[in-house]
N, C-alpha and C positions, 0 to 999 in steps of 0.2 A: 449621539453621546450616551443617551439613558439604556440605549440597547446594547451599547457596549459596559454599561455599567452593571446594566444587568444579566447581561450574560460571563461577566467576571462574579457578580454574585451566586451564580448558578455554578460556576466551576468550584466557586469557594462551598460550597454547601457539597456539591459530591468531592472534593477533598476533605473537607472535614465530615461526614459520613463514611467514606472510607476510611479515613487514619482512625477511626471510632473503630474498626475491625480487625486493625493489629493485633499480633501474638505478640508474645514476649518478645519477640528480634525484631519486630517492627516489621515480619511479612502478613502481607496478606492474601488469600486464594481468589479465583472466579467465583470456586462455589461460598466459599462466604460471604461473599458479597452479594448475588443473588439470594442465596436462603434469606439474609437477615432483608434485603428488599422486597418480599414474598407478603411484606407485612403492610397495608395499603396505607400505613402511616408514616412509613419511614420514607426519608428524602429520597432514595433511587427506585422507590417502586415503578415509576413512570417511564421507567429507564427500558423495562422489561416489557416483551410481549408474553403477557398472561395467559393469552389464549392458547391452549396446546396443539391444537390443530397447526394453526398457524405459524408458531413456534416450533413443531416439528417439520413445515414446510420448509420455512426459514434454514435450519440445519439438516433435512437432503438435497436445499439447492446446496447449499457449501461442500457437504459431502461430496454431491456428484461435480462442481467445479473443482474440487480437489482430487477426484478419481482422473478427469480430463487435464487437467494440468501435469500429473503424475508421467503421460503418457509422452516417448520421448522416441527418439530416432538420430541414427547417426550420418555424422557430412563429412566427408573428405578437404576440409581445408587448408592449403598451404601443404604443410609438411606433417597436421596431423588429425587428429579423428575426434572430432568435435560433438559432443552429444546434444541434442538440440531438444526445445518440447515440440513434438509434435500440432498441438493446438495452440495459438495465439487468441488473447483476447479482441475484438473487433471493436476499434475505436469511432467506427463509424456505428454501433446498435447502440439504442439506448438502455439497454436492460444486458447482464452479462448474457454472451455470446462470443464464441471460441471459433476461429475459423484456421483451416491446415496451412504452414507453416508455409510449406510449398504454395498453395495457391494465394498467401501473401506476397511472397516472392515474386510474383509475376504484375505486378503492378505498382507501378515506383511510388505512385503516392500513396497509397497502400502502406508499404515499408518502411516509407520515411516519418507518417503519420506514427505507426507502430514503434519505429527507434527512438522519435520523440515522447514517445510516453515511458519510455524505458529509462532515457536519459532525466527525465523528469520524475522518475522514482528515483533516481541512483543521487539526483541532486538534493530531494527529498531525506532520503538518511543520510548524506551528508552534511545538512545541514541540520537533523538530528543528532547525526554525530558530534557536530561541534559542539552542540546548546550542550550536551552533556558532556564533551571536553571539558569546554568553559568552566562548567561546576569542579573540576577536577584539574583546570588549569595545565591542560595541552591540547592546545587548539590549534599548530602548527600542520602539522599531516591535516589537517582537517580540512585548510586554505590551500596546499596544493591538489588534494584532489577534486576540491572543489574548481579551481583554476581546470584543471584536466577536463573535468566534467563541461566546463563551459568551452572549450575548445572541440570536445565533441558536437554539442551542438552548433559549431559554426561550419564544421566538415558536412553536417547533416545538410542544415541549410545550404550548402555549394552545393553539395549533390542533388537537390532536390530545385534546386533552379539549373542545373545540369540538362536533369534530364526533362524538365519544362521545356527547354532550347530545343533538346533533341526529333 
């Protein structure tokens, strides 16, 4: 319970550190909020890697995960021409690692593993979605695609004890 108190205290202090860096409309930027935490006194400095070495590590891994995610190829599905990424992230490394698309495909648990992570983001902002319906009061769409979503993962699950059997 103290840990949870105090990490509702910690969220309360970088909300109120950020709303401290509103403009006039009440937006606030990335970079303002990193310059004014630049300052080793202010509540988000600890927030930031200062080191620039490091910090520039930090943003060419995302860079070059963003350059490999970019990369895409197309699949003849059904009746039409589906653009696909070429690299998947590997949910078996523990560190980011992108493995081809195709040679995911070739290993059911592999796939299934993968579309569960997928299904697990889409439930993710769905359930995003809502929390900020809710504040706006329509949260209906929100419950069926959610319902939707969790029917996917129960096709997942049959397929993946399918091909267990098989």
């Amino acid at each position: 319970m103290k840990q949870a108190a105090r990490k509702r205290l910690s969220m309360e202090r970088k909300a109120a550190a950020i709303a401290a860096l509103q403009d006039a409309q009440g937006r606030v930027t990335p970079r303002s909020v990193w310059q004014a935490a630049r300052s080793p006194t202010h509540p988000l400095h600890n927030e930031f890697e200062w080191d620039t070495k490091k910090a520039a590590e930090k943003e060419w891994d995302r860079t070059a995960a963003s350059i490999i995610r970019e990369v895409k190829f197309t699949v003849e599905y059904e009746d039409a021409r589906v653009v696909v990424p070429f690299y998947l992230s590997d949910p078996r490394a523990l560190t980011s690692t992108y493995i081809p698309t195709i040679r995911a495909a070739k290993n059911a648990k592999l796939k299934t593993s993968i579309l569960r992570e997928e299904v697990d983001r889409i439930v993710g902002g769905i359930n995003r979605g809502m929390k900020i319906a809710a504040a706006f009061g329509l949260t209906s769409s929100f419950g069926r695609m959610l319902e939707e979503a969790r029917r996917t993962e129960v096709e997942i699950d049959s397929y993946d004890r399918d091909e267990a059997q098989a």
